[in-house]
C-alpha positions in Angstrom: 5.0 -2.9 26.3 6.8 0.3 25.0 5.5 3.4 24.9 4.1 4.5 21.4 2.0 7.7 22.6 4.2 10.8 23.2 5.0 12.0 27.0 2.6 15.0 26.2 -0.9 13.6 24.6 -1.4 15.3 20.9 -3.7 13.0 19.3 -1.2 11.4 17.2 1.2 9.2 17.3 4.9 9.5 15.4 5.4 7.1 12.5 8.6 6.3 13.9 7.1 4.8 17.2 4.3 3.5 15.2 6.3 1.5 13.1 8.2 -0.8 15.1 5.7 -1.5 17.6 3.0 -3.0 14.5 6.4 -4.9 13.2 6.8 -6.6 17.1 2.9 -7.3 17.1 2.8 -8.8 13.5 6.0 -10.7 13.9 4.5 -12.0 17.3 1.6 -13.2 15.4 -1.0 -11.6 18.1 -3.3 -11.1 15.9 -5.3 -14.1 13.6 -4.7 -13.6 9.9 -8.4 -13.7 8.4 -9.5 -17.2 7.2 -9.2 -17.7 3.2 -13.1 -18.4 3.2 -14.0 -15.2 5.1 -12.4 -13.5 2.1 -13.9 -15.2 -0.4 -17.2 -14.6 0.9 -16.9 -10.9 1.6 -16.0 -10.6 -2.3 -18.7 -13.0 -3.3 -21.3 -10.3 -1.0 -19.5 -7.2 -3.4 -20.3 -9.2 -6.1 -24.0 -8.8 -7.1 -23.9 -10.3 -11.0 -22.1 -13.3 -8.9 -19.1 -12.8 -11.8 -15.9 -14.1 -9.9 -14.6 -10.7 -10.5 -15.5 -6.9 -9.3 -14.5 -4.5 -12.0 -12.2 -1.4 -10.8 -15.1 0.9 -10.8 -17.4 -1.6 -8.5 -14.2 -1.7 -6.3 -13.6 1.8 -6.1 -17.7 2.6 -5.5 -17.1 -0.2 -2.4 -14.3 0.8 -1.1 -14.2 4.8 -1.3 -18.6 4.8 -0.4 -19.0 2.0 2.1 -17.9 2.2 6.2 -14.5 3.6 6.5 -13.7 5.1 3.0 -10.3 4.2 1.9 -8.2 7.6 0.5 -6.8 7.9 -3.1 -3.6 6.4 -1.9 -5.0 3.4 -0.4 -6.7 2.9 -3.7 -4.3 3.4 -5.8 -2.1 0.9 -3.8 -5.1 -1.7 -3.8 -5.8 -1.6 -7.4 -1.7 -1.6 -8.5 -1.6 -5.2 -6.1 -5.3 -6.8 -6.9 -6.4 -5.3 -10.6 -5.6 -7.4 -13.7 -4.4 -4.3 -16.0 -5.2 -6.1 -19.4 -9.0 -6.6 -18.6 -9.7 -3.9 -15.6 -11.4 -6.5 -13.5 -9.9 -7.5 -10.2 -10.3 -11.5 -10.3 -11.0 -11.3 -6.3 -10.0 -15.5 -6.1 -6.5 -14.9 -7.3 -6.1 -11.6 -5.7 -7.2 -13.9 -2.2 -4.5 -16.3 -2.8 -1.9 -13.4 -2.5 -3.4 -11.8 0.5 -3.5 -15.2 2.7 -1.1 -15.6 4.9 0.7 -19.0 5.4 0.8 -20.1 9.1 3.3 -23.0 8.4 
C-alpha cells in the first residue's frame, strides 16, 4: 500500500496523497456501501412526527448537534443535494434513492 502519511509525522495528511488513495479504495470496492433499508431506518429514527420527511431545520439540529457535528460546508453541501427547495423539507426516501449505490 502507498504511503499517505508524510516521511516526518505532523498530524495531517496532504490532500494530494489523500485523494488518490480514497479513489483506489472506493474504486476497489473494499468497503460495503450501506444497505438501502439501513438508511431508511436511520431517517425514519430522525423522524419523530413519523412524516416521510425531516424539514431543513430538524436536519440541521441532527446533523450540526448530534455525535460528530457536520461543519457549515458539509451542510450546506447536504442540503444543496437532499432538500426539495420549493417546500424546505428533505423527502429522506427520494433523497435514499440517490445516495444508494448500485453494485451491478
Amino acid at each position: 500500500m502507498e504511503q499517505v502519511e508524510e516521511e516526518e509525522p505532523t498530524g495531517y495528511i496532504h490532500l494530494e496523497k489523500f485523494l488518490p488513495m480514497m479513489t483506489k479504495v472506493l474504486m476497489e470496492k473494499r468497503y460495503r456501501p450501506i444497505p438501502e433499508d439501513v438508511l431508511l431506518h436511520a431517517f425514519e429514527v430522525l423522524d419523530q412526527n413519523k412524516n416521510g420527511y425531516l424539514t431543513k431545520q430538524e436536519l440541521i439540529k441532527c446533523m450540526t448537534e448530534e455525535g460528530e457535528p457536520f461543519t457549515q460546508e458539509e451542510m450546506e453541501e447536504m442540503l444543496s443535494a437532499a432538500i426539495d427547495p420549493e417546500t424546505n423539507k428533505i423527502c429522506y426516501k427520494d433523497y435514499i434513492s440517490m445516495m444508494v449505490v448500485d453494485e451491478n
